[in-house]
OpenMM code with the backbone's topology and positions (N, CA, C; nanometers):
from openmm import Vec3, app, unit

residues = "UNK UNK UNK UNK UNK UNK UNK UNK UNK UNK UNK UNK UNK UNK UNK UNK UNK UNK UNK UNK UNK UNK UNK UNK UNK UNK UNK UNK UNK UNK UNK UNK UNK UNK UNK UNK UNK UNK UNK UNK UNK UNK UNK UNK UNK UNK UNK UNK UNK UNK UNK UNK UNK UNK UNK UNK UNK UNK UNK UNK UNK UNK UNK UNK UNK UNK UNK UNK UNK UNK UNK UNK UNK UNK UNK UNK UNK UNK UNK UNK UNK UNK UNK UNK UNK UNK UNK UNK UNK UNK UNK UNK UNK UNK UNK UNK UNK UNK UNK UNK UNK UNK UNK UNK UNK UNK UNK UNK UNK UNK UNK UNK UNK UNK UNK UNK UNK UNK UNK UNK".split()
positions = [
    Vec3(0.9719, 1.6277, 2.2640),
    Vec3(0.8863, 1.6997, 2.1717),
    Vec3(0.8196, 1.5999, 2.0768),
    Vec3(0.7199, 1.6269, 2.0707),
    Vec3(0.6036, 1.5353, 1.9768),
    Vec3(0.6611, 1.5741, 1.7956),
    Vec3(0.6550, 1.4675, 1.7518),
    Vec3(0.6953, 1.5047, 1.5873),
    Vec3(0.5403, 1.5058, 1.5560),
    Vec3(0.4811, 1.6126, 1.5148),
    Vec3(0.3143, 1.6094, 1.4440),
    Vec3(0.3627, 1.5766, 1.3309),
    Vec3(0.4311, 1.5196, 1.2435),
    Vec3(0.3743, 1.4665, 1.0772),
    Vec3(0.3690, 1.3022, 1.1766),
    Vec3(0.4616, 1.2442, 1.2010),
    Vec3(0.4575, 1.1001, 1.2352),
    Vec3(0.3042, 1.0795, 1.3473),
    Vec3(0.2827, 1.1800, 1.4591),
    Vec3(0.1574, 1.1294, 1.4801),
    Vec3(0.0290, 1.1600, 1.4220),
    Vec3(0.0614, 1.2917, 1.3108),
    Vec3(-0.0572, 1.2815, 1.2171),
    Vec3(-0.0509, 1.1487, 1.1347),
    Vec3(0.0096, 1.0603, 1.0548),
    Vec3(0.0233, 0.9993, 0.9593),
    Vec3(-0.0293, 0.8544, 1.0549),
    Vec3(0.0338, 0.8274, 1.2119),
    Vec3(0.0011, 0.7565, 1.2855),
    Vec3(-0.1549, 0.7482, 1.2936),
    Vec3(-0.2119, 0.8687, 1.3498),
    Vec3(-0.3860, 0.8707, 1.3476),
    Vec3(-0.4535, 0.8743, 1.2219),
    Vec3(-0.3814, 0.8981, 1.1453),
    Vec3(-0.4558, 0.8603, 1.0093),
    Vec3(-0.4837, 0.7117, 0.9707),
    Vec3(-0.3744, 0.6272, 0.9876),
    Vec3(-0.3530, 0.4855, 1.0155),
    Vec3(-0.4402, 0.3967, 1.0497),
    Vec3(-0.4466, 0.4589, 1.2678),
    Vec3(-0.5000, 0.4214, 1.3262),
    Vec3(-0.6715, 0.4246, 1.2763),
    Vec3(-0.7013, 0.5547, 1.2410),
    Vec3(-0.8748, 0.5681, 1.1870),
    Vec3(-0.8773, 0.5986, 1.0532),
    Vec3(-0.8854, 0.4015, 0.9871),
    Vec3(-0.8531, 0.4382, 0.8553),
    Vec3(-0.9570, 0.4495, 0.7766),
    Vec3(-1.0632, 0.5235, 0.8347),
    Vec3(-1.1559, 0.5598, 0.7601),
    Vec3(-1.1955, 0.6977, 0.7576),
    Vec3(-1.1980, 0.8047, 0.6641),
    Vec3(-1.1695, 0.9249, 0.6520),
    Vec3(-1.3140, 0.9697, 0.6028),
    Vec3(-1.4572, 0.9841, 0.6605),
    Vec3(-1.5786, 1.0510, 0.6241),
    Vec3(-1.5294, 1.1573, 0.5428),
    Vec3(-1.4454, 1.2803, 0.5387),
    Vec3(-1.3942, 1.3862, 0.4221),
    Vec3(-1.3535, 1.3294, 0.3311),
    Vec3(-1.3024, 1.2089, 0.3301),
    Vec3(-1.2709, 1.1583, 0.1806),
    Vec3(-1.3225, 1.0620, 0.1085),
    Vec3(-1.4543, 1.0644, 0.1371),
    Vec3(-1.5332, 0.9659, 0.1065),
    Vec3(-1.5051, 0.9478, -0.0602),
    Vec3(-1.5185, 1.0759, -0.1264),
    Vec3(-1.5717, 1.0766, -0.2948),
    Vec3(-1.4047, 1.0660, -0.3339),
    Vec3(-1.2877, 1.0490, -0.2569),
    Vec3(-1.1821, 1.0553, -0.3298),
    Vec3(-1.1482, 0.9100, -0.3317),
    Vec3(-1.0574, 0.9251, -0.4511),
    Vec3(-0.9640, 0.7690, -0.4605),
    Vec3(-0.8259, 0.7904, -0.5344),
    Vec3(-0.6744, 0.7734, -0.4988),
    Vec3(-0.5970, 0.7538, -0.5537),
    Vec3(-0.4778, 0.7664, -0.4374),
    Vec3(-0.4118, 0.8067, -0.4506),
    Vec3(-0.2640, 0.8126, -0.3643),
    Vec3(-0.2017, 0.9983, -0.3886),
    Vec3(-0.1623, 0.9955, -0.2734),
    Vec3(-0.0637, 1.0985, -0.2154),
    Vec3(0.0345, 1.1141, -0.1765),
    Vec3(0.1313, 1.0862, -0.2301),
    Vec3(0.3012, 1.0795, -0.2032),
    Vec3(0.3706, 1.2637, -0.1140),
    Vec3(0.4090, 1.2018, 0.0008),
    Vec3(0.4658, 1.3824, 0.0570),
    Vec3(0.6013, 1.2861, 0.0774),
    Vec3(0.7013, 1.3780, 0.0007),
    Vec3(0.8276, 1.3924, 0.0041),
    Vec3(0.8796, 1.5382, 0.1191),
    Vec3(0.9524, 1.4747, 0.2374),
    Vec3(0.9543, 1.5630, 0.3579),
    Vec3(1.1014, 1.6221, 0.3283),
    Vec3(1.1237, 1.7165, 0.3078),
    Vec3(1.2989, 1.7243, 0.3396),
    Vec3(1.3125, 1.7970, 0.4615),
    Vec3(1.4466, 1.7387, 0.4842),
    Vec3(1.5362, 1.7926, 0.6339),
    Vec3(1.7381, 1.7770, 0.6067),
    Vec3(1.7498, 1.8477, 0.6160),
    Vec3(1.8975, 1.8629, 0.5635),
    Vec3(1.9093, 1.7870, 0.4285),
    Vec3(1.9951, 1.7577, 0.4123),
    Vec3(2.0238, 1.5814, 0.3473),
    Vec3(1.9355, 1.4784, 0.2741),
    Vec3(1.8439, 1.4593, 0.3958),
    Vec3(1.7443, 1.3312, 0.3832),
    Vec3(1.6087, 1.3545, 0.3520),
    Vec3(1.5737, 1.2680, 0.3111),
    Vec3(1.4326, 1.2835, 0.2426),
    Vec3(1.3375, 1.1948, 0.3472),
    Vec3(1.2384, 1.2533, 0.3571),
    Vec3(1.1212, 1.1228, 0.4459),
    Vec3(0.9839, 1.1077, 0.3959),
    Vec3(0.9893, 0.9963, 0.3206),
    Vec3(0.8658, 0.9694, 0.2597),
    Vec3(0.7637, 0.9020, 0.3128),
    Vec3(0.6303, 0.9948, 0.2973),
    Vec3(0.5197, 0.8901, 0.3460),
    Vec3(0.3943, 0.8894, 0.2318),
    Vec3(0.3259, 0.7816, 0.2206),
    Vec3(0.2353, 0.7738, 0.0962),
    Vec3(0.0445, 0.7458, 0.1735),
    Vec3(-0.0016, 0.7967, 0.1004),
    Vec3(-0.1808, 0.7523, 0.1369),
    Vec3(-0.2255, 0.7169, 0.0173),
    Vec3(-0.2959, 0.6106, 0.0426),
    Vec3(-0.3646, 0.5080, -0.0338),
    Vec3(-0.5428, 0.5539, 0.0039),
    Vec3(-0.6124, 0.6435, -0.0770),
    Vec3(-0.7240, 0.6871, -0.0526),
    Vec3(-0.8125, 0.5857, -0.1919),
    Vec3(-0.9545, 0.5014, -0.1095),
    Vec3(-1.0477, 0.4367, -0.2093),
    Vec3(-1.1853, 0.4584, -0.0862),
    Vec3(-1.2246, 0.5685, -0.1862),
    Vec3(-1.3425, 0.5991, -0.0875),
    Vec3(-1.3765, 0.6107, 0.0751),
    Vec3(-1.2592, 0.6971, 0.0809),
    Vec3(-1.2108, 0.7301, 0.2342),
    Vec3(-1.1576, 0.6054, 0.3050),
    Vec3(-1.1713, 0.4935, 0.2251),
    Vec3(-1.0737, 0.4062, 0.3459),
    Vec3(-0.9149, 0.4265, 0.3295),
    Vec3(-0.8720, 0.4592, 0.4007),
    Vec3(-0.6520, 0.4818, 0.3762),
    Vec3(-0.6069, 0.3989, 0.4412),
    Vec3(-0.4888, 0.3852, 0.3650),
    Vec3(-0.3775, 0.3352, 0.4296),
    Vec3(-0.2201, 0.4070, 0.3732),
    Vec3(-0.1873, 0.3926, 0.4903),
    Vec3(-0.0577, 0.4659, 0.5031),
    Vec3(0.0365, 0.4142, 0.4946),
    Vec3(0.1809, 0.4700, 0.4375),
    Vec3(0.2818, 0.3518, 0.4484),
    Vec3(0.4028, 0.4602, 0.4167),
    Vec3(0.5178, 0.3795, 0.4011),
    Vec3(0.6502, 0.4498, 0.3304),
    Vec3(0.7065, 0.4377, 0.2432),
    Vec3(0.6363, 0.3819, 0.1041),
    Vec3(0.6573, 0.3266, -0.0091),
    Vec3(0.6829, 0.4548, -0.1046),
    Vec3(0.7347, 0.4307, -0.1914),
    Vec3(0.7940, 0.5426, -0.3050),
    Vec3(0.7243, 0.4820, -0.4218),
    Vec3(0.7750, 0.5401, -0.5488),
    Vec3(0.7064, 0.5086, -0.6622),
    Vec3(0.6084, 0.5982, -0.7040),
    Vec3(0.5471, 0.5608, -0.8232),
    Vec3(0.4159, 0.6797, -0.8592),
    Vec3(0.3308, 0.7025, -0.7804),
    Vec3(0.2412, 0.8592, -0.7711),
    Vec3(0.1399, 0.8744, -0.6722),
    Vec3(0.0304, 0.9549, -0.7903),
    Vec3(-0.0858, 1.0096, -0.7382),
    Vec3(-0.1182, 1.0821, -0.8414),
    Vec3(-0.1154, 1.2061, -0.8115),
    Vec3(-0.0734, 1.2606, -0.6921),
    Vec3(-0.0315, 1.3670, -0.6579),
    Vec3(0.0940, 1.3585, -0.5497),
    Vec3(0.2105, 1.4771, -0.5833),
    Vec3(0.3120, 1.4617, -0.5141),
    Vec3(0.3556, 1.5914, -0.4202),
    Vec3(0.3823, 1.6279, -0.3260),
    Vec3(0.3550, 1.6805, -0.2380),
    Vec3(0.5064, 1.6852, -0.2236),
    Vec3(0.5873, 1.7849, -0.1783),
    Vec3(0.7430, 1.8145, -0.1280),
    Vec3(0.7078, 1.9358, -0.0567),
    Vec3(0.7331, 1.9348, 0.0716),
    Vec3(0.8378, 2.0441, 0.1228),
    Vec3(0.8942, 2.0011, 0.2653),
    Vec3(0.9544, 2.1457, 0.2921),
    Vec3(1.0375, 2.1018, 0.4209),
    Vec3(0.9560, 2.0181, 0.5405),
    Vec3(1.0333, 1.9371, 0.5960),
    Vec3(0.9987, 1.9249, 0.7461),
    Vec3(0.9302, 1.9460, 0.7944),
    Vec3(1.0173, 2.0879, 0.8894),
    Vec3(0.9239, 2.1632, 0.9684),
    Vec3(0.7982, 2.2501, 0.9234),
    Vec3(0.7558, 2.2543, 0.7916),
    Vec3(0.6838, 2.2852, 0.6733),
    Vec3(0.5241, 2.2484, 0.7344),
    Vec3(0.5631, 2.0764, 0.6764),
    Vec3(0.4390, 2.0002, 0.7147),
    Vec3(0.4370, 1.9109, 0.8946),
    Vec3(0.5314, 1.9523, 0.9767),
    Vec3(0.4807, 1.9499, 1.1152),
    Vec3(0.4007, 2.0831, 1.1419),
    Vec3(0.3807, 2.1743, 1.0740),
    Vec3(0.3759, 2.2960, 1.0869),
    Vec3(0.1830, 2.2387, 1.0357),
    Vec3(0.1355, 2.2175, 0.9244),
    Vec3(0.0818, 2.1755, 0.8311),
    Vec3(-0.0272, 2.0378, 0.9122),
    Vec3(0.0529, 1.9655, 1.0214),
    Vec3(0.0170, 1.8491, 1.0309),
    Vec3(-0.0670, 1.8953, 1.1688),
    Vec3(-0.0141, 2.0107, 1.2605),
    Vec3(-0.0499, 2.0192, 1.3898),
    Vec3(-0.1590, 2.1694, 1.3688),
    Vec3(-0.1796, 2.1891, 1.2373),
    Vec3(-0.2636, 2.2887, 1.2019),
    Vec3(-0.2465, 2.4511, 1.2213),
    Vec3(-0.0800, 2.4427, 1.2357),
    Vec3(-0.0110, 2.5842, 1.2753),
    Vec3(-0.0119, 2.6424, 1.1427),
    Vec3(0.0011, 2.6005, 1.0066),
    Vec3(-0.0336, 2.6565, 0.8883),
    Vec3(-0.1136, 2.6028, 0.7769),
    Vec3(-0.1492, 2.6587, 0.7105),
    Vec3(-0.2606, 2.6234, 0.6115),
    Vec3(-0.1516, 2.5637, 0.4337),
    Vec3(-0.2278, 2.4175, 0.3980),
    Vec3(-0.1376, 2.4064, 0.2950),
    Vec3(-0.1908, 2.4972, 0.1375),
    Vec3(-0.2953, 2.5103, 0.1559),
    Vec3(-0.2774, 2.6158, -0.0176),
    Vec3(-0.2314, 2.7316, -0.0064),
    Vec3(-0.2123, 2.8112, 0.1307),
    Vec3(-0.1486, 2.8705, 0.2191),
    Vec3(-0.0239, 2.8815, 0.1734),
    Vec3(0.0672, 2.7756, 0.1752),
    Vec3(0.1854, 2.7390, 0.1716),
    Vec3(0.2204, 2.7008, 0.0374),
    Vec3(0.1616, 2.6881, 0.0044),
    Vec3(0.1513, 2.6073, -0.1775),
    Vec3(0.1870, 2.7748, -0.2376),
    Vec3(0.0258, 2.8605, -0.2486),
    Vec3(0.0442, 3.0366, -0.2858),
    Vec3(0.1578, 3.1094, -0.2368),
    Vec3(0.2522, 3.0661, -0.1141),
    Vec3(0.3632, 3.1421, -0.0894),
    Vec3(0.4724, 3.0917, -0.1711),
    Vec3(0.4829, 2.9457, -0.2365),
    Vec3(0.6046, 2.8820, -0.2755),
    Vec3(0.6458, 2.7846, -0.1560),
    Vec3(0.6088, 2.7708, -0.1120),
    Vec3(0.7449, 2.7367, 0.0816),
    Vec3(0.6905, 2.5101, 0.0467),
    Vec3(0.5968, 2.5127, -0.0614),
    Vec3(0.5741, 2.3851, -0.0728),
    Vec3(0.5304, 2.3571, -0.2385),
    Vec3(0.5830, 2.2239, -0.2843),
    Vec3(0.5253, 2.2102, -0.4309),
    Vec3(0.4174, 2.0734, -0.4457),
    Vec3(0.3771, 2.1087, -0.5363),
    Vec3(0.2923, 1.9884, -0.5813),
    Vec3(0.2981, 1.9234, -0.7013),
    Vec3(0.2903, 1.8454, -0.7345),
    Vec3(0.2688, 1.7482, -0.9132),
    Vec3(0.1702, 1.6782, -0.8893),
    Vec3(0.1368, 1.6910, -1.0082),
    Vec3(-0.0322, 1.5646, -1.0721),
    Vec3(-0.1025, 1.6482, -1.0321),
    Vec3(-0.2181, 1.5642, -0.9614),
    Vec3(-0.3691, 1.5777, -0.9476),
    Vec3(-0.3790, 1.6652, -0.7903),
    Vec3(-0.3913, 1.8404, -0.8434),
    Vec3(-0.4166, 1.9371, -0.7202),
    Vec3(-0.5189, 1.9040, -0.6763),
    Vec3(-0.6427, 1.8757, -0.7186),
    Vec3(-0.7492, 1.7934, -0.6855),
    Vec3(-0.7204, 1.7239, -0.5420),
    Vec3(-0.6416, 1.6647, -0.5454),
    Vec3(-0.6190, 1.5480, -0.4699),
    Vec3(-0.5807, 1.6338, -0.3414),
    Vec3(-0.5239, 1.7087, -0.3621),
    Vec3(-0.3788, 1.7827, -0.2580),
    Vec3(-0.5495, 1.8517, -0.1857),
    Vec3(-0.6160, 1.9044, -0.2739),
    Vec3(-0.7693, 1.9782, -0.2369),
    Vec3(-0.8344, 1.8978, -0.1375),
    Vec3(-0.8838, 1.7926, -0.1561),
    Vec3(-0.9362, 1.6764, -0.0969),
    Vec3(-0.8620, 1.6692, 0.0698),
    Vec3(-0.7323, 1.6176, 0.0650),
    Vec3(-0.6668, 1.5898, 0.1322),
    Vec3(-0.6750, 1.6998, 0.2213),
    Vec3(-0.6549, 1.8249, 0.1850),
    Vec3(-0.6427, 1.9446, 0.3142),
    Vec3(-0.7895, 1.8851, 0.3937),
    Vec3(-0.8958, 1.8794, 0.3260),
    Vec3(-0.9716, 1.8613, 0.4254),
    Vec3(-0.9815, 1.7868, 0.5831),
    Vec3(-0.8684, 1.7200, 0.5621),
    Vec3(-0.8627, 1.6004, 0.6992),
    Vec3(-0.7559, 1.6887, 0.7538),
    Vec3(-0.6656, 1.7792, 0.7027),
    Vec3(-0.5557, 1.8544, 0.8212),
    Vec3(-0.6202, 1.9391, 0.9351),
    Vec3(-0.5516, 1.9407, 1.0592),
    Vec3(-0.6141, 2.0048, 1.1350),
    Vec3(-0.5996, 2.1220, 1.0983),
    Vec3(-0.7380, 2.2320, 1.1341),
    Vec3(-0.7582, 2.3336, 1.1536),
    Vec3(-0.6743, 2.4572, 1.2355),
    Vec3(-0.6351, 2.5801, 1.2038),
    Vec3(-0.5506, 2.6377, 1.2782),
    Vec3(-0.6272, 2.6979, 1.4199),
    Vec3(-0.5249, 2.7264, 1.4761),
    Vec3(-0.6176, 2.7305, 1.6041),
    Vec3(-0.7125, 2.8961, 1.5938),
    Vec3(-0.8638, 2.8906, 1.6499),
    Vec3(-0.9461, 3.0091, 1.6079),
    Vec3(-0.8913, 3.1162, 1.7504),
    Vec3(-0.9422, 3.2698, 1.6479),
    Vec3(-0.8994, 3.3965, 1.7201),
    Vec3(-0.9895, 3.3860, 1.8206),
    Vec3(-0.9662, 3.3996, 1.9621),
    Vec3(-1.0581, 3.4633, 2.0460),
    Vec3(-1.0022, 3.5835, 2.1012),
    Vec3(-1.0812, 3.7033, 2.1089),
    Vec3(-1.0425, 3.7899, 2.1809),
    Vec3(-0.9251, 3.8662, 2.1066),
    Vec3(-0.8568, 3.8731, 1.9811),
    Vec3(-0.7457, 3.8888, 1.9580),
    Vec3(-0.6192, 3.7987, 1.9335),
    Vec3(-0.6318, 3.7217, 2.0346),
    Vec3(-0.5565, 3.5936, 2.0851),
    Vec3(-0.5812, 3.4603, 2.0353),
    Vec3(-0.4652, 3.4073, 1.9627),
    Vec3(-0.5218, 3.2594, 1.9718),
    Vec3(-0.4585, 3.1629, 2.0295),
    Vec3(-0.6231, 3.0855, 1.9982),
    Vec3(-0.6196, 2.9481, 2.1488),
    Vec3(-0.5104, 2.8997, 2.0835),
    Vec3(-0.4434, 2.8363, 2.2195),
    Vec3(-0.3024, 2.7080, 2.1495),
    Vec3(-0.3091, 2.5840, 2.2931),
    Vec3(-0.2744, 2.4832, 2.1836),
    Vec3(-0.3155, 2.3763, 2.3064),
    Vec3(-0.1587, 2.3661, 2.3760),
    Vec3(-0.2105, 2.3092, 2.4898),
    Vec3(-0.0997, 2.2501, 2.5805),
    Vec3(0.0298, 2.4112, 2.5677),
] * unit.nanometer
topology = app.Topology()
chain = topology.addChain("A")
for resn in residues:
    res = topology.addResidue(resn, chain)
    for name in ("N", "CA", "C"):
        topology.addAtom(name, app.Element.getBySymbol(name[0]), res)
């Protein structure tokens, strides 16, 4: 099974230039939980160029929730202000940022027919 936060955070990496985030600049800290453990990953946004990493410390926006939350989040099976308005995820600092950022998550998959498309 594919982990979607690690190959979202991977293709973010890989194309570290983000056209949606052109007008943003600062950092995004997501604190992942799963039992126990915490899994941190950080974005370094300066006029859509990022970089990604696993560094801790200050961000200007901070991002927590579960796991399966943001694989959920990462593979575009749920929406994060979505998730933010239910509680099921929190934020600190600059919502701004968290705003910005949805823009690069994938999209959920569209209704056809009643039905929606799902890949693979």
């Amino acid at each position: 099974m594919v982990d979607a936060t690690a190959k979202f955070f991977a293709d973010l990496e890989q194309n570290d230039h983000q056209p949606l985030l052109e007008k943003a600049t600062g950092s995004l800290r997501f604190e992942l939980t799963q039992g126990n453990g915490v899994e941190r990953w950080r974005i370094d946004v300066r006029n859509g160029d990022v970089a990604v990493s696993h560094k801790a410390g200050a961000a200007d926006c901070v991002l927590r929730a579960p796991k399966p939350l943001f694989d959920k989040l990462a593979s575009g099976r749920d929406n994060a202000m979505t998730a933010l308005l239910r509680g099921a995820l929190t934020v600190e600092g600059d919502p701004d940022f968290l705003l910005a950022f949805q823009r690069i998550l994938p999209s959920p998959p569209r209704a056809r027919g009643g039905k929606a498309e799902r890949d693979g």
